[in-house]
C-alpha positions in Angstrom: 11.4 -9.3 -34.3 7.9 -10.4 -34.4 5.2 -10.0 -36.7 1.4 -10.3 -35.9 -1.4 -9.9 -38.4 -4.4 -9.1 -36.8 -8.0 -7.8 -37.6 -9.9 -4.5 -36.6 -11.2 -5.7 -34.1 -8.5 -7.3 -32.9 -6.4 -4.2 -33.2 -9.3 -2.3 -31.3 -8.8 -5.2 -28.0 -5.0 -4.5 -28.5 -5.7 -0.7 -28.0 -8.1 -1.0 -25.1 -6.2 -3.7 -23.1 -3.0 -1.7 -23.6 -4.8 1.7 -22.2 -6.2 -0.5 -19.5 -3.0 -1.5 -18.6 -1.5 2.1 -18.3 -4.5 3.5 -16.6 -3.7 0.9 -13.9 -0.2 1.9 -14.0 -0.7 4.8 -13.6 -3.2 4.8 -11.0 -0.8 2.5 -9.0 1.9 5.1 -9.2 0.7 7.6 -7.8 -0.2 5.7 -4.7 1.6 7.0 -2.0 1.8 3.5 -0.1 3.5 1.9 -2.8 7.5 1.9 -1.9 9.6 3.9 -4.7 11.7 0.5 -5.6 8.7 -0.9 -7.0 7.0 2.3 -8.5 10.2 2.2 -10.5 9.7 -1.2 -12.1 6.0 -0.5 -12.8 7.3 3.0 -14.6 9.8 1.0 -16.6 6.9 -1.5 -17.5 4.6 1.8 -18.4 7.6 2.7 -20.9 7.6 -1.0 -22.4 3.6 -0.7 -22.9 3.7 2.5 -24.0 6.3 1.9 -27.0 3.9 -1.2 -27.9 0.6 1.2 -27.6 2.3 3.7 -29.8 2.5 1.3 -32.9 -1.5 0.6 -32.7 -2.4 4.3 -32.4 -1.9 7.9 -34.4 1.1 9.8 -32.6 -2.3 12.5 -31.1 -3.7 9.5 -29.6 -0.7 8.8 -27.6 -0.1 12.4 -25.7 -2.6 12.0 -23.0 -0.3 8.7 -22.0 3.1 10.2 -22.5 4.5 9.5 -18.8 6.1 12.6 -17.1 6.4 13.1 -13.4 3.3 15.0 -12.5 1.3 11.6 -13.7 3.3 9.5 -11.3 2.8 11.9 -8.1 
């Protein structure tokens, strides 16, 4: 385990690159071009960014990212 003091605006460039990160994800999931083998490892890196996006923010914050199957098609 890690630990990682950081400031409020540091926290705040955390937040943003983490959402940027599943936006893009997400986006790239639901492409139909991309072959399921790989839109299976970008949904298990969604999950990893997700549980680290979940420490920085309030548990509301996190619903609109919660990954379920209508987001991915």
């Amino acid at each position: 385990m890690l630990g990682v003091i950081l400031n409020k605006k540091e926290v705040q460039e955390v937040e943003y690159m983490l959402k940027r990160e599943m936006e893009e994800l997400l986006l790239d999931m639901s492409d139909p071009r991309i072959d399921e083998v790989v839109k299976k490892a970008m949904e298990e890196k969604y999950q990893i960014v997700f549980k680290i996006y979940k420490r920085f923010v309030p548990p509301k914050e996190t619903m609109k990212y919660v990954l379920n199957k209508r987001n991915t098609q």
